[in-house]
DOBA-107990 format. One record per residue (C-alpha): chain; residue in one letter; x, y, z. Coordinates in nm, 3 decimals, always signed. Example, Ala and Ser with C-alpha at 12.3 -4.5 7.8 and 13.67 -1.06 7.14 Angstrom:
# residues 2
FIVEX   chain   resn         x         y         z
FIVEX       A      A    +1.230    -0.450    +0.780
FIVEX       A      S    +1.367    -0.106    +0.714
This chain:
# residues 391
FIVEX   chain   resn         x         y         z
FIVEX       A      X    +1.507    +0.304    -5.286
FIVEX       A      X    +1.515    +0.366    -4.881
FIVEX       A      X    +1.689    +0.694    -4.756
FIVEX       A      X    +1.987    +0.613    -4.540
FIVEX       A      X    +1.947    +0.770    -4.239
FIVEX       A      X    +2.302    +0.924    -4.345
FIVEX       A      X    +2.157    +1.046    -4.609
FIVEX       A      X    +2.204    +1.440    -4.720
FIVEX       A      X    +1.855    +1.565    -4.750
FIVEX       A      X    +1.788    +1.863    -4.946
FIVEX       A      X    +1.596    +2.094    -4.749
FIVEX       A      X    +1.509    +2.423    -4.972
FIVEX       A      X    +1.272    +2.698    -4.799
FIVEX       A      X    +1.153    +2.741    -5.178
FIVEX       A      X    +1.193    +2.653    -5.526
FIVEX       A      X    +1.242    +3.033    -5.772
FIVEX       A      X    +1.064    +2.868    -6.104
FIVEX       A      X    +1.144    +2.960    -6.418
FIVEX       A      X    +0.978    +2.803    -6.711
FIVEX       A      X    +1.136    +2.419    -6.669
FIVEX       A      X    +1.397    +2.533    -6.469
FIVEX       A      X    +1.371    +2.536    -6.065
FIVEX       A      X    +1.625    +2.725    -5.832
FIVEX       A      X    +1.665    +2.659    -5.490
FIVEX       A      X    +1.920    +2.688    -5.198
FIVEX       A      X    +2.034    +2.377    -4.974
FIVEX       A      X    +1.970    +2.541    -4.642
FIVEX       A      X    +2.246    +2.277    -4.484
FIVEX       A      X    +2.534    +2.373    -4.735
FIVEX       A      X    +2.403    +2.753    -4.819
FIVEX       A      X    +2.484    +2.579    -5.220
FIVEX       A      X    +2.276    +2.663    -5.541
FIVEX       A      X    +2.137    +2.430    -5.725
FIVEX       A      X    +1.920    +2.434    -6.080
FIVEX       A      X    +1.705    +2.161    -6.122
FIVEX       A      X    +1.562    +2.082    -6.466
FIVEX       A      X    +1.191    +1.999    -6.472
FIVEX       A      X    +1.166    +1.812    -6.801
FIVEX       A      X    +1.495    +1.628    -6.753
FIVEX       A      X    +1.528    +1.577    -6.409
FIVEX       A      X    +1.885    +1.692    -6.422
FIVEX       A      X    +1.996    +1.848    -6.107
FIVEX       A      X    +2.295    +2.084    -6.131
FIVEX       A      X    +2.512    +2.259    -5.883
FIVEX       A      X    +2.590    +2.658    -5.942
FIVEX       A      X    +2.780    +2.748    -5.666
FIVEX       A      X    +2.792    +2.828    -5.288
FIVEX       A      X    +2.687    +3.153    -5.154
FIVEX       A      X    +2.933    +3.255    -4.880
FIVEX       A      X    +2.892    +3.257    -4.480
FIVEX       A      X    +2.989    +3.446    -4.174
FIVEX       A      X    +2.870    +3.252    -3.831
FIVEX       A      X    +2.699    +2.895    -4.028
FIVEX       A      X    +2.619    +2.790    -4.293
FIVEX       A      X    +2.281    +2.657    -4.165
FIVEX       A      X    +1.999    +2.857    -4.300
FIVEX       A      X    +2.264    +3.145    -4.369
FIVEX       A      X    +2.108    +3.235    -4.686
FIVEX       A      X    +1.821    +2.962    -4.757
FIVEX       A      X    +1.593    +3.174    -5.044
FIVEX       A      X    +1.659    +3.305    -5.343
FIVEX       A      X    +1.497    +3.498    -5.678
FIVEX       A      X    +1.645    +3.517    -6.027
FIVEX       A      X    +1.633    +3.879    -6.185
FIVEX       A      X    +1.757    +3.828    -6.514
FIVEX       A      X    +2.155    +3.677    -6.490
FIVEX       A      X    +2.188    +3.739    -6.132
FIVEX       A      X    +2.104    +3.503    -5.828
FIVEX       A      X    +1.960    +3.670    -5.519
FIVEX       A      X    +2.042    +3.502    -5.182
FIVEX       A      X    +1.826    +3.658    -4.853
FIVEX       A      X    +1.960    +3.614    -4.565
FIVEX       A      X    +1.808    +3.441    -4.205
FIVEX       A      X    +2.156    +3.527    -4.051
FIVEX       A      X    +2.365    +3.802    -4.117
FIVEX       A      X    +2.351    +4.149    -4.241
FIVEX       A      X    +2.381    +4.106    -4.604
FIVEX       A      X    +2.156    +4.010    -4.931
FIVEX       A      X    +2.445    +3.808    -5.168
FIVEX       A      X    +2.408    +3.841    -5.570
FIVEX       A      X    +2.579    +3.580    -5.718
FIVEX       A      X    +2.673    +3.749    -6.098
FIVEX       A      X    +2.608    +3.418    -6.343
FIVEX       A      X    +2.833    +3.613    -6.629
FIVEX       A      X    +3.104    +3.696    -6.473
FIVEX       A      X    +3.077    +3.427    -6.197
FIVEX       A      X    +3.152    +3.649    -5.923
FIVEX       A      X    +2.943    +3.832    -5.572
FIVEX       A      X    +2.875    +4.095    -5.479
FIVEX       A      X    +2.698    +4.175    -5.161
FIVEX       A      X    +2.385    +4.464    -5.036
FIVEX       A      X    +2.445    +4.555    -4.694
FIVEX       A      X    +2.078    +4.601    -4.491
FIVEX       A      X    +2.182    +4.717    -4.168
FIVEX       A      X    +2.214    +4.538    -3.801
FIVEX       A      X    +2.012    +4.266    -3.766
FIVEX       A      X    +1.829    +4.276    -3.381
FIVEX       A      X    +1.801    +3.869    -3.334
FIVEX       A      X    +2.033    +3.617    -3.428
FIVEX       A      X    +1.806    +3.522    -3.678
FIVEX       A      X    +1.534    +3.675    -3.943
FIVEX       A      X    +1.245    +3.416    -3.984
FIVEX       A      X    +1.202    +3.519    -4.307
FIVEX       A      X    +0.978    +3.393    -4.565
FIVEX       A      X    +1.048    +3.348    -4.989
FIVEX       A      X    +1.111    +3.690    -5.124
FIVEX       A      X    +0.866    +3.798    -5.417
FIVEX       A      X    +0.951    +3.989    -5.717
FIVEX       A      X    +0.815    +4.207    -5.933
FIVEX       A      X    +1.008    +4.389    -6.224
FIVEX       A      X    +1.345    +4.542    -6.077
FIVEX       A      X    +1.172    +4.549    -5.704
FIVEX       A      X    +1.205    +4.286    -5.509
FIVEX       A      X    +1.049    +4.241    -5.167
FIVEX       A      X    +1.165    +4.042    -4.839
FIVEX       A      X    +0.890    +3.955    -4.563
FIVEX       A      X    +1.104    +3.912    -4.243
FIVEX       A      X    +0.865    +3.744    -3.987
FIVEX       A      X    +1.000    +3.907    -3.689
FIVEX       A      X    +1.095    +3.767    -3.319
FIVEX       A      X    +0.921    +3.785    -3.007
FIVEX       A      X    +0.993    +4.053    -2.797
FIVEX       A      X    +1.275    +4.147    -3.025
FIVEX       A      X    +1.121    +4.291    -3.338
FIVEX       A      X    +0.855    +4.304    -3.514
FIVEX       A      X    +0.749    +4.168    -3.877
FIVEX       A      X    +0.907    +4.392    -4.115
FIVEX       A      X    +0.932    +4.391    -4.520
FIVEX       A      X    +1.273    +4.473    -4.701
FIVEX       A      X    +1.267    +4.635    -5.036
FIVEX       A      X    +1.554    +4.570    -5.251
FIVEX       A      X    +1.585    +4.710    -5.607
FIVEX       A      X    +1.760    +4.443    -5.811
FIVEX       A      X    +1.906    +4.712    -6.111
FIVEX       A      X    +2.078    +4.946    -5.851
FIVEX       A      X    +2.059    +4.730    -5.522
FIVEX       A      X    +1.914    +5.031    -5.332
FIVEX       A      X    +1.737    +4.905    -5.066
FIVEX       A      X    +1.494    +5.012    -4.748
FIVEX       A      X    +1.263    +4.921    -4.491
FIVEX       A      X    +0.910    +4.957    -4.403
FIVEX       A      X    +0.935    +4.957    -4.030
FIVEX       A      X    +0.695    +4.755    -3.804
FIVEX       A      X    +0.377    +4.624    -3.962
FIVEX       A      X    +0.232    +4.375    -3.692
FIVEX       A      X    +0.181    +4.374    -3.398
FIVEX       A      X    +0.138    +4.142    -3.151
FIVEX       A      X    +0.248    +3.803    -3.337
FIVEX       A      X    +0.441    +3.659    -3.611
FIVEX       A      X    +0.418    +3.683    -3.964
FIVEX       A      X    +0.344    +3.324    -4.032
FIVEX       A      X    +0.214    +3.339    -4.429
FIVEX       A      X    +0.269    +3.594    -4.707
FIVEX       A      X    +0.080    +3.632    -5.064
FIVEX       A      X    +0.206    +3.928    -5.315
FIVEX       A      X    -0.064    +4.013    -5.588
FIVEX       A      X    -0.108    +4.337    -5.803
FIVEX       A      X    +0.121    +4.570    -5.589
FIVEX       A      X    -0.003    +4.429    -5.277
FIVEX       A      X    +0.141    +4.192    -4.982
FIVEX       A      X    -0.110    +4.003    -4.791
FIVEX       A      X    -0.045    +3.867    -4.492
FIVEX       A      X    -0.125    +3.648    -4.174
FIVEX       A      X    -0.031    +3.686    -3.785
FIVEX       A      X    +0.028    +3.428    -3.602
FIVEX       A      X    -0.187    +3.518    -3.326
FIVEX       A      X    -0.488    +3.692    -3.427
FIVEX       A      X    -0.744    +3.638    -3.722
FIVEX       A      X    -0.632    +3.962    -3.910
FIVEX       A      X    -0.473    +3.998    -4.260
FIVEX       A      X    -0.309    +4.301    -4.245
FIVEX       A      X    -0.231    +4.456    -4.626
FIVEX       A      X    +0.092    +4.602    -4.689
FIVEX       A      X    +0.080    +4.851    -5.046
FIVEX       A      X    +0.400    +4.888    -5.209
FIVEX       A      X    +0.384    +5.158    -5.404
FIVEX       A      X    +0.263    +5.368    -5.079
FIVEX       A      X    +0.487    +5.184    -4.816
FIVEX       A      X    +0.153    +5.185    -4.579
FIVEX       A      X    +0.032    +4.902    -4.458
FIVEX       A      X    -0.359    +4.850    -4.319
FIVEX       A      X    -0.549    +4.542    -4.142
FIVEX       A      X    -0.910    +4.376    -4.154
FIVEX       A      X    -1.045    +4.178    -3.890
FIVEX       A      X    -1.157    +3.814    -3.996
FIVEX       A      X    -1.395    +3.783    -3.782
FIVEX       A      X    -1.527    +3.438    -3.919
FIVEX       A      X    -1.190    +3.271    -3.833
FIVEX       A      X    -1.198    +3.166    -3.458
FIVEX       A      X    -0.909    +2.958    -3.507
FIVEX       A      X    -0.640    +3.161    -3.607
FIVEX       A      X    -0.499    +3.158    -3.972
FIVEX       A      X    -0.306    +2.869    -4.096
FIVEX       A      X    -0.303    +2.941    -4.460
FIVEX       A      X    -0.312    +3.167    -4.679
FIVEX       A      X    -0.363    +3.106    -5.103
FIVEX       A      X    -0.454    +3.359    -5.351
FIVEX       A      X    -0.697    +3.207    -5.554
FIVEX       A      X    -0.772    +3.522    -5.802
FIVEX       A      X    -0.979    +3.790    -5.686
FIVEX       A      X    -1.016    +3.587    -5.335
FIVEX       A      X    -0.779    +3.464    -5.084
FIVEX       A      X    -0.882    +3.140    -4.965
FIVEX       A      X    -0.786    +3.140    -4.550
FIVEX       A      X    -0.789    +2.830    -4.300
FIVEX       A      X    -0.782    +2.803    -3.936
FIVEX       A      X    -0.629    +2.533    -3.714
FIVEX       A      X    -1.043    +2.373    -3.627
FIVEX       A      X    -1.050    +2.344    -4.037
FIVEX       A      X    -1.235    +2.617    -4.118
FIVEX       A      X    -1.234    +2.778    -4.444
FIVEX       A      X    -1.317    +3.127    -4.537
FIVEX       A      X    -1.306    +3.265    -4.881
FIVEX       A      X    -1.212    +3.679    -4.837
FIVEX       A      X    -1.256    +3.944    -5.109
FIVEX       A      X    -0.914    +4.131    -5.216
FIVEX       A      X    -1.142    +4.438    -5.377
FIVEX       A      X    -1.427    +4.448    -5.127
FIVEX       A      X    -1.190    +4.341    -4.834
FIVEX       A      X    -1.432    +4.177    -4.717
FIVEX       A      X    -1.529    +3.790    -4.663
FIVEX       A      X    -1.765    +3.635    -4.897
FIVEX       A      X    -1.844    +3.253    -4.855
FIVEX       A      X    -1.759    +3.036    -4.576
FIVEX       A      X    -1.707    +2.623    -4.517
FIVEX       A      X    -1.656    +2.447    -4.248
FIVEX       A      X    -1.495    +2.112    -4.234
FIVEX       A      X    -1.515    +1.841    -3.990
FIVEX       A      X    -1.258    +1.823    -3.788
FIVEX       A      X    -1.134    +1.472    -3.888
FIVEX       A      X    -0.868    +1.254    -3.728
FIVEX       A      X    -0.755    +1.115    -4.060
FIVEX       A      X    -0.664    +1.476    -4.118
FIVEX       A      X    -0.367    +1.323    -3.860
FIVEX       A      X    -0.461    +1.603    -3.565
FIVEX       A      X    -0.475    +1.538    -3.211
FIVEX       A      X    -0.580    +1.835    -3.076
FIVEX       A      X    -0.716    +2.170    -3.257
FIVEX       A      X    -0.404    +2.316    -3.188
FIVEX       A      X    -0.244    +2.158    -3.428
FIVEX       A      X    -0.364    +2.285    -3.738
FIVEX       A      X    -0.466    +2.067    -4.056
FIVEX       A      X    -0.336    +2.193    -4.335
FIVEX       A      X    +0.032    +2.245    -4.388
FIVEX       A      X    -0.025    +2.456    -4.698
FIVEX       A      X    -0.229    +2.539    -4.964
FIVEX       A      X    -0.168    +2.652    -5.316
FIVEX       A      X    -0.412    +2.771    -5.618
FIVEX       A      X    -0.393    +2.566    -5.934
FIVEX       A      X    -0.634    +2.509    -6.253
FIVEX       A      X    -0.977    +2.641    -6.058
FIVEX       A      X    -0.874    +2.372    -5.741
FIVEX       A      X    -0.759    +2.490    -5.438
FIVEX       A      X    -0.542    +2.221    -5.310
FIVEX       A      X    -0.463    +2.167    -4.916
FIVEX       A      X    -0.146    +1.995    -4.813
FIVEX       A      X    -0.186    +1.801    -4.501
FIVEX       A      X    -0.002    +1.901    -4.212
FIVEX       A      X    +0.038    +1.509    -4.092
FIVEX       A      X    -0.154    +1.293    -4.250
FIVEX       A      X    -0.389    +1.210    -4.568
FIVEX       A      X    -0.561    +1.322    -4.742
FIVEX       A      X    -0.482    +1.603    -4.959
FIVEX       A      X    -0.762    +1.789    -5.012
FIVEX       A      X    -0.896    +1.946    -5.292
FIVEX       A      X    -1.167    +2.253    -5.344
FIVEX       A      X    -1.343    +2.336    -5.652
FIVEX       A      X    -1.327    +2.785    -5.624
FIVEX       A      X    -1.645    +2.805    -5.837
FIVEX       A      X    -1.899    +2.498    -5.728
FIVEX       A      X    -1.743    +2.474    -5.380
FIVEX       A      X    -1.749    +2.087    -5.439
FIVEX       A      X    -1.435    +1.932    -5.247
FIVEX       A      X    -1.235    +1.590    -5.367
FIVEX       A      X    -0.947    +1.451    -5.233
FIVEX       A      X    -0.625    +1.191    -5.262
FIVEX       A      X    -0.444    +0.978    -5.037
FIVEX       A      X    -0.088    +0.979    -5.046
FIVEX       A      X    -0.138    +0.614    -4.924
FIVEX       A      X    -0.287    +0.584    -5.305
FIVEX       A      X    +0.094    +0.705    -5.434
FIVEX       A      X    +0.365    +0.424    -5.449
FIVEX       A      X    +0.618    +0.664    -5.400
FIVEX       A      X    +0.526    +0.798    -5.044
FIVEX       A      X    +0.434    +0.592    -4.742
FIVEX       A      X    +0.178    +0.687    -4.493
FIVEX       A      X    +0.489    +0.733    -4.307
FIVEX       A      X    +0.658    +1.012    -4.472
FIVEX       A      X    +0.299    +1.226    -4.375
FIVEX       A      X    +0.264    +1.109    -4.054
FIVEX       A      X    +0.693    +1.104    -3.906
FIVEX       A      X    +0.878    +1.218    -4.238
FIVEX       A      X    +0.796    +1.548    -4.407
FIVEX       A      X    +0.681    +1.656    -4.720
FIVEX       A      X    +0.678    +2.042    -4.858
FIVEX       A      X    +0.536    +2.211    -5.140
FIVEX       A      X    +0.773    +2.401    -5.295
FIVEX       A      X    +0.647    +2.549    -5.668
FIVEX       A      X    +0.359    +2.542    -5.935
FIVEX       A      X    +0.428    +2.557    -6.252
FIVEX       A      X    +0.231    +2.722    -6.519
FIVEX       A      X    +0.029    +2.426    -6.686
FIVEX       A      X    -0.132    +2.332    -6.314
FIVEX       A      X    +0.151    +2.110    -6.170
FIVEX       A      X    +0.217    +2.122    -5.788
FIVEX       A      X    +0.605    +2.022    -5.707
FIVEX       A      X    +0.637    +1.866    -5.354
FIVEX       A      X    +0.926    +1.768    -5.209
FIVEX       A      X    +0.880    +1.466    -5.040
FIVEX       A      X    +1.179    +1.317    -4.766
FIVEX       A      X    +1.136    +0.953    -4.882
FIVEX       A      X    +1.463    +0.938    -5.194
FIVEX       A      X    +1.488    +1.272    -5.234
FIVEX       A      X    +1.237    +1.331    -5.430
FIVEX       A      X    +0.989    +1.578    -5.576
FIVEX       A      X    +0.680    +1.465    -5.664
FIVEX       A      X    +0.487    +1.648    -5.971
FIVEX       A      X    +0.061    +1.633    -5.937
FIVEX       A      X    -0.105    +1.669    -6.208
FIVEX       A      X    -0.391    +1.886    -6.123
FIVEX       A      X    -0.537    +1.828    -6.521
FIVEX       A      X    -0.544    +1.454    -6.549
FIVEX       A      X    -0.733    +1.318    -6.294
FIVEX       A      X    -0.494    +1.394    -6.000
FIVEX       A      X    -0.225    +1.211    -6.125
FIVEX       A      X    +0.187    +1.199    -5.959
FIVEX       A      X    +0.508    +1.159    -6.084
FIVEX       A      X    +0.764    +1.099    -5.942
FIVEX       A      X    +1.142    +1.285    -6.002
FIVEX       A      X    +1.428    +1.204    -5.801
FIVEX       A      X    +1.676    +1.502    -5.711
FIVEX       A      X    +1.974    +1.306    -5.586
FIVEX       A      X    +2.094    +0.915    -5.599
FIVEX       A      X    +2.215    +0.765    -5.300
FIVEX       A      X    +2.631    +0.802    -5.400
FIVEX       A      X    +2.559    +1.163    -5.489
FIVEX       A      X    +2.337    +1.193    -5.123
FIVEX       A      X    +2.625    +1.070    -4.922
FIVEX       A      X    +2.901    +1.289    -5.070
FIVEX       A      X    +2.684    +1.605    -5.011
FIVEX       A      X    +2.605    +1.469    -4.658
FIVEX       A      X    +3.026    +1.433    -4.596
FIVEX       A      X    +3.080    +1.800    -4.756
FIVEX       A      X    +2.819    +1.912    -4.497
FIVEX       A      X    +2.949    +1.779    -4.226
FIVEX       A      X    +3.278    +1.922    -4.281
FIVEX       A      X    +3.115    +2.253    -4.303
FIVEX       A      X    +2.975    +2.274    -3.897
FIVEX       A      X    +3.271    +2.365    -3.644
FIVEX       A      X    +3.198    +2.321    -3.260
FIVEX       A      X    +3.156    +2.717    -3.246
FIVEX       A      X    +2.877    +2.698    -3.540
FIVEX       A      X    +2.698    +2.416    -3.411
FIVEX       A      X    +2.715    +2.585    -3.034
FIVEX       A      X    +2.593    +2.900    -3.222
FIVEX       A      X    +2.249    +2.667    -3.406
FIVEX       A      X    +2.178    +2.543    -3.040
FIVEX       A      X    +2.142    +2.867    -2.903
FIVEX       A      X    +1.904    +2.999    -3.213
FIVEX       A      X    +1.749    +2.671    -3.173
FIVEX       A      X    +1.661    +2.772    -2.757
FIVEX       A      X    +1.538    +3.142    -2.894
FIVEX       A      X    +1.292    +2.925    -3.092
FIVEX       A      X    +1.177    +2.742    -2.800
FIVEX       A      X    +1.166    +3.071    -2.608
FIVEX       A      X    +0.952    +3.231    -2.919
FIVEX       A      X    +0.719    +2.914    -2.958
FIVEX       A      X    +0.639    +2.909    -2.564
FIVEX       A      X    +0.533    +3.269    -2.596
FIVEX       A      X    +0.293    +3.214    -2.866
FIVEX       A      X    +0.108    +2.906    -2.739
FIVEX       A      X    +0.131    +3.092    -2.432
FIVEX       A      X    +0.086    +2.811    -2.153
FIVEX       A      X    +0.485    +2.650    -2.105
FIVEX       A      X    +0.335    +2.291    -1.930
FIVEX       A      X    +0.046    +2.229    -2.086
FIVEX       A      X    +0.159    +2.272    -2.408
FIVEX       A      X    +0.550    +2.170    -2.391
FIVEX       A      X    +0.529    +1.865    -2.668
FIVEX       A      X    +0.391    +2.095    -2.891
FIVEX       A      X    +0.643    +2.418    -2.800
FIVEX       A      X    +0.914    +2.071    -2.856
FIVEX       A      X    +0.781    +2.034    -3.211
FIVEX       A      X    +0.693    +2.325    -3.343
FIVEX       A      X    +1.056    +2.474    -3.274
FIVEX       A      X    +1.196    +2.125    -3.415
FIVEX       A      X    +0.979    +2.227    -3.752
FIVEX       A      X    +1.090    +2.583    -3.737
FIVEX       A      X    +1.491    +2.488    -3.655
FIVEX       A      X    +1.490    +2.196    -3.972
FIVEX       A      X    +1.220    +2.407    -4.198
C-alpha cells in the first residue's frame, strides 16, 4: 500500500529492545509506543509531557526494569514514566545552553545510565550525562571534544567510544574514572562516518569509503580496506559520505547506504565483502533510498537487523542467517496513520512551530560552520540540516 503524503510517519531516533519487545518514542507526538516483534502488534503507552514542543522534546528512551526513561533534546528535564503506578516523575539536569541537545540514544548498563549530548557550535561542547536509574542522581562529565560534533557513539565494557565530526580521532570516554582520552586515526583522511563495534575491533568509515578496522585493547588500527568510490553507492561528491550506518551482526558487518543500493556486507574474519540491493526487496523502491529514508533502528539477538523504512510504515527485519533474507512488518495501517497524523497536528501552536523554525536556522548556522565554505557548499548545508531537523 502507497503512503499518503498525509500520512503520520513514525519517526523514532531509536528502538530500546527487549527480547521481542521494541520501545520507541514518536519524535512528532513525544508518545510511547511498544511494538511486538513476533506479533507485529503495535501498542500505545502513553505520552511523555512537554514544555516549548512537542517535536523532538523527548525522542529516546531506555527501559530499567518497570520504568520508561525519556532524554530530552529540549528542555531541562529526563521524564520517568512509572509503568506500575502509571504516573511521572521528572530528574532535573540543570540549564540547558542551546535551544536544543543533539543528543544521541542513551546506553545503559545496570542502574547507570549514560546520555551522549553532541554539543552545538560555538555554544557547547559534546558532553555525557550520567543518570543513576535506582536513585536518579545524576552528573556531568564536562567538555570532552573539542573542535566538532559528536556525530557517533559505541558503549562497550565500561567504555564510550566516540567520533568527531571534524577530525579523524576517537576520543575514549571511561566511566568508572569520568576521564576521557583520544587517538589519532591517522589512516582515515576522510573523516569518520561510522562507527560499529564489531568485538574486540571497531570497524570505522570515512566519507571517500574507506574502511579501517581499530583495536579497542591495543588502541591501535590493525587492517585497512579501501573501497571504490562507486556512484551506485548514490554519492555525488566525497562529501557526502556512503554509508548511513553500520551495525555488527552474526560475524558480518553490515553498511546501510546513505542514498542508494547496495547494502553492503563485510565478513570480520576473511575480509570477503557481499552485498544486497534493496531494488532486490518488493517492499522498498529504489526510491525510498534514493528521495525517501530508511533507518536502522535495533538488532536483535539471533542476527536480525530492524530498519525502518518510510514506504507503509514499515520495519523491515534482515535476516543476517538465511541467506540475507527480509521481512517485512508493518507498524501502522493507513486509518490508524491518519488519526495519529490529525492528533499531531493539533499538537503544534503558531508559537511552537515559530519556536522549530528558529532551531531549524541554528542548524543551518551549525551545518555551515562545519562544512566550513557557506556558497560552495549551500545544497549540502540545505540538506544536511533538513536530515538533522526531521532525524
Amino acid at each position: 500500500m502507497e503512503m499518503d503524503m498525509d500520512e503520520h510517519r513514525l519517526w523514532s531516533m531509536g528502538y530500546f529492545l527487549e527480547q521481542e519487545k521494541a520501545w520507541f518514542i514518536d519524535f512528532h507526538t513525544n508518545d510511547l509506543y511498544v511494538w511486538n516483534l513476533e506479533s507485529g502488534r503495535l501498542s500505545w503507552i502513553v505520552r511523555f509531557p512537554f514544555e516549548e514542543s512537542s517535536f523532538k522534546s523527548h525522542p529516546t528512551c531506555v527501559k530499567w526494569k518497570n520504568d520508561i526513561f525519556a532524554f530530552p533534546d529540549i528542555g531541562e528535564d529526563v521524564w520517568v514514566y512509572h509503568m506500575e503506578s502509571k504516573e511521572f516523575s521528572k530528574i532535573s539536569i540543570g540549564k540547558r545552553r542551546a535551544k536544543r541537545y543533539e543528543s544521541r540514544s542513551p546506553m545503559i548498563q545496570g542502574d547507570d545510565i549514560w546520555f551522549p549530548v553532541c554539543g552545538r557550535f560555538g555554544v557547547f561542547e559534546p558532553q555525557i550525562l550520567h543518570v543513576n536509574a535506582r536513585t536518579h542522581q545524576y552528573g556531568w562529565s564536562g567538555s570532552i571534544m573539542e573542535g566538532g560534533l559528536c556525530i557517533e557513539t559505541v558503549y562497550k565494557e565500561g567504555y564510550i567510544y566516540m567520533a568527531s565530526s571534524q577530525d579523524h580521532i576517537i576520543y575514549v570516554f571511561d566511566t568508572g574514572r569520568n576521564q576521557c582520552g583520544f587517538y589519532n586515526i591517522d589512516e582515515l583522511d576522510g573523516g569518520i562516518e561510522t562507527v560499529c563495534d564489531a568485538g574486540r575491533e571497531l570497524w570505522l568509515s570515512d566519507r571517500t569509503g574507506k574502511i579501517v578496522c581499530w583495536d579497542t585493547v591495543l588502541r591501535h588500527t590493525t587492517r585497512t580496506d579501501i573501497l571504490p568510490f562507486s556512484s551506485a553507492l548514490g554519492c555525488k561528491q566525497k562529501i557526502d559520505g556512503p554509508f548511513l550506518q553500520s551495525r555488527y551482526v552474526n560475524g558480518w558487518v553490515c553498511y546501510i547506504p546513505a542514498y542508494a543500493n547496495p547494502l553492503r556486507l563485510q565478513d570480520v574474519i576473511m575480509f570477503e565483502e557481499s552485498s544486497l540491493s534493496f531494488k532486490a526487496m518488493p517492499f522498498i523502491s529504489s526510491k525510498d533510498v534514493d528521495g525517501n529514508y530508511i533507518l536502522t533502528q535495533f538488532v536483535t539477538n539471533d542476527g536480525k537487523i530492524g530498519i525502518w523504512t518510510e514506504k507503509g510504515n514499515s520495519i523491515l527485519l534482515l535476516d543476517t542467517k538465511q541467506g540475507h533474507s527480509a521481512e517485512k512488518k508493518q507498524l501502522l495501517s493507513k486509518k490508524d496513520s491518519n488519526l495519529l497524523r490529525i492528533r499531531s497536528r493539533s499538537l503544534r501552536s503558531e508559537e511552537t512551530v515559530e519556536w522549530d523554525i528558529s532551531c531549524f536556522l541554528d542548524m543551518i548556522k551549525d551545518k555551515r560552520l562545519q562544512f566550513g565554505k557557506k556558497d560552495a557548499l549551500e545544497d549540502r548545508v540545505g540538506t544536511e540540516a533538513y536530515k538533522t531537523a526531521c532525524l
